[in-house]
C-alpha positions as CSV (number, residue, x, y, z in Angstrom):
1,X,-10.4,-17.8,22.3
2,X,-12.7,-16.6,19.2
3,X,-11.8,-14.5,17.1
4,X,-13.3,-10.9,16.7
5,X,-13.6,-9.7,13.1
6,X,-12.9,-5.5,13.5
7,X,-11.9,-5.0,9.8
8,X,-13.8,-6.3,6.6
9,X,-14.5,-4.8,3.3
10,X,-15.7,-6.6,0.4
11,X,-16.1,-3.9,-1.9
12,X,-20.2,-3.5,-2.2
13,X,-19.9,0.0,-3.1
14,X,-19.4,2.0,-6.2
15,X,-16.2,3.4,-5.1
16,X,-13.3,2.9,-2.7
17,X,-14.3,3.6,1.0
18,X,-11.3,6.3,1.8
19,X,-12.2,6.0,5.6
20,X,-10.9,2.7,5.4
21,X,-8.1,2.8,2.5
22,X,-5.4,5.4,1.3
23,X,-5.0,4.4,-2.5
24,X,-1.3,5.2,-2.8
25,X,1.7,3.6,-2.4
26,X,4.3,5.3,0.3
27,X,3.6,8.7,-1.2
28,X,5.8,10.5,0.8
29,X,8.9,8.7,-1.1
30,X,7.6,9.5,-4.3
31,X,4.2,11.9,-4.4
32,X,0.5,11.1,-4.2
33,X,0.3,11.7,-8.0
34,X,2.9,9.1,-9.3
35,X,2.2,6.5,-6.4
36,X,-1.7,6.3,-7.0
37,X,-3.6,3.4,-7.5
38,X,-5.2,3.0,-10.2
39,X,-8.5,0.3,-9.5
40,X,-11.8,-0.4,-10.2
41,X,-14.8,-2.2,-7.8
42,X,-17.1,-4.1,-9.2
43,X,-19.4,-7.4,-8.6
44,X,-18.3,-7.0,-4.6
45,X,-14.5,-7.4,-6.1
46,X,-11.3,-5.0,-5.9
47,X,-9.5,-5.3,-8.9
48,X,-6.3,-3.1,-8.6
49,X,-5.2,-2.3,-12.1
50,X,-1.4,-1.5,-13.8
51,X,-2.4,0.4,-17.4
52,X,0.1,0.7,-20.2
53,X,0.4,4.3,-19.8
54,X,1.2,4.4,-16.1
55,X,4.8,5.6,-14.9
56,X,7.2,4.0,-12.6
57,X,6.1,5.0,-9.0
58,X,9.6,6.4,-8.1
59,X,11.9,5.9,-11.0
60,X,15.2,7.5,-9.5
61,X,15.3,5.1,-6.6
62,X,13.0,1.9,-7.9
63,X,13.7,1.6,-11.4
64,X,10.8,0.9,-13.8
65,X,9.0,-0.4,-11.1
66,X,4.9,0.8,-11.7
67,X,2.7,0.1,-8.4
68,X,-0.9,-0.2,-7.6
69,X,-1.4,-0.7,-3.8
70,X,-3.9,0.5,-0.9
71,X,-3.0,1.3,2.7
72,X,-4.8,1.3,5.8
73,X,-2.2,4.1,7.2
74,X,0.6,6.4,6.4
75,X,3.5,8.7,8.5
76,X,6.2,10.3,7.3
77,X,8.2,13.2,8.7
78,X,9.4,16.3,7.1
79,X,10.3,17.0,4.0
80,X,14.2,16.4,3.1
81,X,14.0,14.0,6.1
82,X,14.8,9.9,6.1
83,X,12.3,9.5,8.5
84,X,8.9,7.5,7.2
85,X,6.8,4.7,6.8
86,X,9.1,1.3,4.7
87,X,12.5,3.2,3.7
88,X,12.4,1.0,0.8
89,X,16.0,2.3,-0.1
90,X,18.5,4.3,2.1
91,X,18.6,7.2,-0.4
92,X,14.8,7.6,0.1
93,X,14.1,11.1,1.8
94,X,10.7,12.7,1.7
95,X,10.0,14.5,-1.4
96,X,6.1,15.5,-0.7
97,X,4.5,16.7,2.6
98,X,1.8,14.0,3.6
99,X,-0.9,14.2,6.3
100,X,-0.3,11.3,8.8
101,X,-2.7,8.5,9.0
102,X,-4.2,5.9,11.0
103,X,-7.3,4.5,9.3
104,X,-6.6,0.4,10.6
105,X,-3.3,-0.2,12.3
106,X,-3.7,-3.1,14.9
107,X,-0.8,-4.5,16.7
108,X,-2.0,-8.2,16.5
109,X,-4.7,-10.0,14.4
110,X,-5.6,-12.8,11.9
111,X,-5.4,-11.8,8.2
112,X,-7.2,-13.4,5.6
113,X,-7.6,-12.4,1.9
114,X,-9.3,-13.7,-1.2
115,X,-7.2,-12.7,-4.5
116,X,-6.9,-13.7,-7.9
117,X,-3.6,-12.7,-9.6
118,X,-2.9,-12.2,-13.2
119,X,-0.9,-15.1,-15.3
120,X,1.4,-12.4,-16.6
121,X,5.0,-13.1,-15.9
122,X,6.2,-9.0,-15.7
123,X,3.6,-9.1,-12.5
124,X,3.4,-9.5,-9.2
125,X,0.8,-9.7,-6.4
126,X,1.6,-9.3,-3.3
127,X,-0.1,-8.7,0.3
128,X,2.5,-7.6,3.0
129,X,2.0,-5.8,6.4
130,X,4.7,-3.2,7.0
131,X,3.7,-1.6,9.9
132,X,3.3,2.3,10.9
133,X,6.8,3.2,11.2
134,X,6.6,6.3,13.8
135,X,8.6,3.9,16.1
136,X,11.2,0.9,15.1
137,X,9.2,-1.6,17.6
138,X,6.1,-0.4,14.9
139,X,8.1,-1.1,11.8
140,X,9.2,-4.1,9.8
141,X,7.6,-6.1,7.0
142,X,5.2,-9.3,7.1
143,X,5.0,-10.9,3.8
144,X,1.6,-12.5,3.7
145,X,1.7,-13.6,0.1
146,X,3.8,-12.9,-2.9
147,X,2.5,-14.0,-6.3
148,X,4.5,-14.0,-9.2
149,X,2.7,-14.3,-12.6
């Protein structure tokens, strides 16, 4: 059976399409402010970018670790609660109210990405799926690709 292509962006624009990406990584952890990305689009190409000024994403539970990441969806529950999208570690609980999103979560599909990843050996690039989380049958994590500099 051929395939149907339902999802595609390569990055035309001057800026990121936010009806198609959420440029934060698991906000509700941490907070919209310390898990944004930081990026830039140009020549049809997304380069996500990790400046020398940026602050660990969620220091008290991951360490030094600084992120730049896009989503295609985001749910959390209340805040105080354990209940939200990749509990990366149990501690986590929900520090910042966040609006629940869908913008592209398929159940089943073909992924394909073109990357480039930087030669530095502090880095890491990495495309995973880790699905919606409102229900454990919509949770998990699908590592697509991990690149270490």
């Amino acid at each position: 059976m051929p395939f149907e292509l339902e999802f595609e962006d390569t990055f035309e624009g001057a800026g990121l399409d936010l009806t198609r990406w959420l440029p934060y990584y698991l906000p509700h952890w941490s907070s919209r402010e310390r898990s944004a990305a930081r990026y830039e689009i140009r020549d049809g190409a997304l380069r996500l970018l990790i400046d020398a000024d940026q602050e660990p994403w969620c220091p008290e539970l991951d360490g030094d670790l600084r992120v730049s990441s896009l989503q295609t969806g985001a749910f959390a529950g209340p805040v105080g609660s354990s209940i939200g999208q990749h509990p990366f570690n149990p501690a986590a609980v929900v520090r910042e109210a966040q609006e629940n999103v869908r913008l592209y979560t398929p159940q089943y599909g073909r992924i394909e990405l073109r990357a480039k990843a930087t030669g530095d050996p502090r880095s890491m690039v990495a495309l995973w799926m880790i699905g919606y989380g409102d229900d454990p049958r919509r949770s998990g994590e699908i590592c697509v690709c991990e690149i270490f500099g």
